[in-house]
N, C-alpha and C positions, 0 to 999 in steps of 0.2 A: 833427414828424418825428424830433426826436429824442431825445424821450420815446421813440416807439416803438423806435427803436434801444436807448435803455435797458435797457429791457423785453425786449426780443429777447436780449440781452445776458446777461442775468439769468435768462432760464429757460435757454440754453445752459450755462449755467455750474450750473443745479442739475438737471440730464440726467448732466452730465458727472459730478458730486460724486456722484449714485445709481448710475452705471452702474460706479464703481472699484472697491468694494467686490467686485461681482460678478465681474468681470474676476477681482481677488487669486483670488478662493475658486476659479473653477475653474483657477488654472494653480497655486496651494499647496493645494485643498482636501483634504476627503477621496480621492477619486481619487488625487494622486498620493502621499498618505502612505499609500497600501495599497499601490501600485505599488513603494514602497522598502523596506515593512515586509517583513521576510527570512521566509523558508519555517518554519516551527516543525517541529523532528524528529518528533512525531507530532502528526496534524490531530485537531482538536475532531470528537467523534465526527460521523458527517456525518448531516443529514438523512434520515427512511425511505424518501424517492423516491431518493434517490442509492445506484445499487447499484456493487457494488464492482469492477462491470468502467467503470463512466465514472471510477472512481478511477484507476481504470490507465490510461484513455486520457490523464487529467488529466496523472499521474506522468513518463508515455514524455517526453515531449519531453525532459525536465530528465536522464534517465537517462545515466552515460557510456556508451560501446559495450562497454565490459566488461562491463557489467550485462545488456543486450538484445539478442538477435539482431538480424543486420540485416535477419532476414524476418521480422522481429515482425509490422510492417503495411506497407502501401504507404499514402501521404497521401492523404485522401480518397476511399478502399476499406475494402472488410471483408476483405479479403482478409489472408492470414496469421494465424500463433497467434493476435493479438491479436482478431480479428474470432470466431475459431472459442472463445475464453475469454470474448468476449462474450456468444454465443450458448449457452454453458454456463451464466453467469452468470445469464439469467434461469430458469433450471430451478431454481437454486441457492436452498434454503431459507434463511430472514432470519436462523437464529444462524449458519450456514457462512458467509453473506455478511459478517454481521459479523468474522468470527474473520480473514477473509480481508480485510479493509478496515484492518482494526486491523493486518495484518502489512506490507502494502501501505505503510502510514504508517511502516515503519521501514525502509524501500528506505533504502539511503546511511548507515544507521548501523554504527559502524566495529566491527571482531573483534576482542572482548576474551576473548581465556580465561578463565573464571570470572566472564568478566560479565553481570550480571542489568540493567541498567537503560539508557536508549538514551543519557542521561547520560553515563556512562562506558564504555560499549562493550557490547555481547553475542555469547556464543556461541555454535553449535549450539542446545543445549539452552536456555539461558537466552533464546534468542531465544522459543521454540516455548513454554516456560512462562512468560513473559514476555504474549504472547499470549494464550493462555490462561487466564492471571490478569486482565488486563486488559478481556476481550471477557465471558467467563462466571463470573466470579470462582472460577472452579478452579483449586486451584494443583497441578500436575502435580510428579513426584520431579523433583530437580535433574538426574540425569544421561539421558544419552542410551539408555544400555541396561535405565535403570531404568523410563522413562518407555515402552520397549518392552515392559516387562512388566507395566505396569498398567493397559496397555488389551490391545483385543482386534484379533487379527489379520483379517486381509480378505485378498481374495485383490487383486493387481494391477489384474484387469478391473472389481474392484467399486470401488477408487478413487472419492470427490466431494469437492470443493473444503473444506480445511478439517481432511482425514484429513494423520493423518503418513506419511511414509514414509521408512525406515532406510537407509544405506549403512555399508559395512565398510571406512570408507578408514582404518583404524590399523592394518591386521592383527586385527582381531578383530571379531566381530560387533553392530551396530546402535553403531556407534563417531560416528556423523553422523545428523543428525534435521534434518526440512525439513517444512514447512509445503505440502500439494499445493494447486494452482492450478485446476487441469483442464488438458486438452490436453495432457497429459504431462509441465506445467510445474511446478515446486515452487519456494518461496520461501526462504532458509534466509542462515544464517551463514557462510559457507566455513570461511575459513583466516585467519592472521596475515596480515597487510597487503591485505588486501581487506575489504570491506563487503558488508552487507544485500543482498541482489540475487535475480534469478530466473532460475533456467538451468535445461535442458532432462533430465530421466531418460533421454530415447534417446539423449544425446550419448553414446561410446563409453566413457568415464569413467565415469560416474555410471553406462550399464547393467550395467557387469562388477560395480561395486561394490553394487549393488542388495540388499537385504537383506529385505526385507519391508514391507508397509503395516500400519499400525494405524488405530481409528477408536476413541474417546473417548466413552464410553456418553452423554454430554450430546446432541452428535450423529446418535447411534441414535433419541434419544425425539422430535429437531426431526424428524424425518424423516419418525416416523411420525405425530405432530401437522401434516405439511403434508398426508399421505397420507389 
């Protein structure tokens, strides 16, 4: 009898010595050291199934309110911009998707006048060439009126995700450049003490300042290789 107790004794105790180890890993494993690892200013490019409107569903939650309408979407609806830049998104050819997923990852990086790199801030222009460099290895002129003159204009209605479009907010024309979304939405740089964000061309702001769209012959040739 108490042998068998021994024995009883003894496999409890090496159940218990295998079962620790597993315990540690899942409350320190991997799990929770992704759960603490911090957000990187722009994501490793994403997989081909992932298109660049589940990046933005991924993004919304983290965004402050400054960045996103509050009718972006309603939780668990398609309803609002967000639903209707979904439904854009899958029309949307693989280099627009890219250019637009690559600009998506710079949501919340801060307005640096004269800055190229998400490092140390970007603005307007360096954001949009920044991109552009990054997604198709073109590298666009630095400034905002220049990079209106080296591509080709489109009219407003022709807009798709990917194309620029211009506003006149210095007093003089194509003075601000933004990355279009669809849905009316465009990505861009603003101002000093604001960040990367996306706000709307029919707010009354941004249509009085409207200046024109452009579209990046790169663009032109995806378009008609989806066509």
């Amino acid at each position: 009898m108490r042998r068998t107790a021994v024995l009883l004794w003894a496999l409890l105790c090496s159940v218990a010595a295998q079962a620790a180890p597993a315990l540690s890993g899942d409350a320190a494993g991997p799990a929770a050291a992704e759960a603490l690892a911090p957000v990187p200013a722009v994501a490793p490019s994403a997989a081909p199934e992932a298109s660049w409107s589940q990046r933005l569903s991924a993004v919304l939650p983290a965004l402050p309110l400054a960045t996103v309408s509050a009718q972006a979407v309603t939780p668990g609806t398609t309803d609002g911009w967000l639903g209707r830049l979904q439904s854009v998104g899958a029309q949307t050819g693989q280099v627009a998707g890219e250019l637009v997923n690559t600009a998506l990852g710079l949501i919340g990086v801060p307005y640096r006048m004269g800055g190229n790199s998400p490092q140390t801030g970007l603005d307007c222009s360096g954001f949009v060439r920044y991109v552009y460099a990054n997604t198709l290895g073109l590298v666009l002129p630095r400034r905002a009126a220049e990079q209106a003159q080296a591509t080709a204009p489109i009219a407003k209605e022709e807009l798709r995700p990917g194309d620029l479009v211009f506003f006149n907010t210095m007093r003089r024309a194509f003075s601000h450049v933004g990355v279009y979304l669809g849905d009316g939405k465009f990505i861009h740089a603003p101002r000093k003490g604001e960040s990367v964000k996306i706000s709307d061309m029919n707010d009354r702001y941004w249509a009085r300042r409207f200046n024109g769209a452009r579209r990046v012959d790169a663009l032109d040739a995806a378009a008609a290789d989806v066509r």
